[in-house]
Structures are given as C-alpha cells and as structure tokens.
C-alpha positions as MATLAB code, in Angstrom:
seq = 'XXXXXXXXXXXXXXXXXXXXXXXXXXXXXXXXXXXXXXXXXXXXXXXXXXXXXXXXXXXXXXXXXXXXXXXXXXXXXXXXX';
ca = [
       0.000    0.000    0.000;
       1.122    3.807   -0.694;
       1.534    5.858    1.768;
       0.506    9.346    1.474;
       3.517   11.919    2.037;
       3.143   13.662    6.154;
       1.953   17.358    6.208;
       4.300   19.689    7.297;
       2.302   22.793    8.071;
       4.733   26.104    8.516;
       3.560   29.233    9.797;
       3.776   32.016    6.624;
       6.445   34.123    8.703;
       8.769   31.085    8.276;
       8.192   30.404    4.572;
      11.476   30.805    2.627;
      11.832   34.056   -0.055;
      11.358   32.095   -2.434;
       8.112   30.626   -4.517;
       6.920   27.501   -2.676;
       6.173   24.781   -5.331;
       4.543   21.577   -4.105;
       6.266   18.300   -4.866;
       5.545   17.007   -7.875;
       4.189   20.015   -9.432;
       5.054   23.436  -10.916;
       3.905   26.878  -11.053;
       0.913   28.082  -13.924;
       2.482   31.193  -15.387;
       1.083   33.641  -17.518;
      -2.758   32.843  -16.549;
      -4.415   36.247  -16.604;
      -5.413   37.836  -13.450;
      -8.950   38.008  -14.223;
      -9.110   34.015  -15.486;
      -7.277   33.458  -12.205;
     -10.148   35.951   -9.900;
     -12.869   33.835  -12.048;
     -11.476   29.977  -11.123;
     -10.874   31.140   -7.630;
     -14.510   32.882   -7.453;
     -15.625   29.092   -8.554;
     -13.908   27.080   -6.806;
     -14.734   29.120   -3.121;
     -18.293   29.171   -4.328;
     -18.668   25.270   -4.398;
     -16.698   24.807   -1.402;
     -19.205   27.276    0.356;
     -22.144   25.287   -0.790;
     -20.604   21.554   -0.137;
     -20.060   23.430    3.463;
     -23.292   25.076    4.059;
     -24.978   21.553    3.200;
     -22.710   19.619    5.415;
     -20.457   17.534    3.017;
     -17.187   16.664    4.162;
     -14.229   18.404    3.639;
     -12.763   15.715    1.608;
     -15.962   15.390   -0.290;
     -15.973   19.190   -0.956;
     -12.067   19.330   -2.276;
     -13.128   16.129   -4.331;
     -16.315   18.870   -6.072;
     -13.694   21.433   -6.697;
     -11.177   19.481   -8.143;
     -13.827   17.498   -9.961;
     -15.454   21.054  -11.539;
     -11.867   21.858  -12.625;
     -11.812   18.591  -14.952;
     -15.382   19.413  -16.281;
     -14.283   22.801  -17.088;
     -11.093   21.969  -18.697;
     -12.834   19.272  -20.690;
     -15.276   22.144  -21.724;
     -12.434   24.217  -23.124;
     -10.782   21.692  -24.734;
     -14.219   20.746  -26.157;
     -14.383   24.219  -27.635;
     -10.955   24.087  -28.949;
     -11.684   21.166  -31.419;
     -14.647   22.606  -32.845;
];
C-alpha cells in the first residue's frame, strides 16, 4: 500500500523568499489575473455550498477538483470545434 507523504504545516512568517512549489508540481504562469479571480470565485463558491450543506471536507475538495476537470474538458471541447 502507498503511503501518502506527512503534512508539514509552517507558519507564513517562516516560509522561505522564495516561490513555494509543491512536490511534484510546478507553477501556472502567464494565466491572466482576471481568469485566475474567475477559477478562484468558482472554486470558493462550491466549497461554500458543499459546506453550508454539510459535506465533508474531503468530499468538498473532491467537487472542486472534480469542476476543474469538467471545465477543462469544456475548453478543450471548444478548442476542437
């Protein structure tokens, strides 16, 4: 069985200068500030309705991520046509 990797939390004042990049993954650049406003307006909406319903928090980071795919597959759905 894989295990997950331990969370380390660190208080802001002790994050290094530089950008903090999870493992694994890098950095979206050049996403305009207004696409990025938009995605974050979504993605605290559903987590605000998941919560005010009572779903999990697991359950409600599953909806966001989930909402992410659908939109992507939207856009790339527009792309081909």
């Amino acid at each position: 069985m894989k295990q997950n990797q331990p969370i380390h939390p660190i208080h802001p004042s002790l994050y290094p200068r530089g950008v903090r990049v999870p493992h694994n993954m890098e950095r979206a650049r050049g996403v305009p500030r207004e696409l990025t406003d938009d995605l974050t307006r979504i993605a605290v909406g559903i987590f605000t309705d998941c919560t005010n319903v009572g779903v999990p928090f697991q359950t409600a980071l599953l909806a966001i991520y989930l909402s992410g795919l659908q939109h992507g597959h939207a856009l790339a759905q527009e792309d081909d046509q």
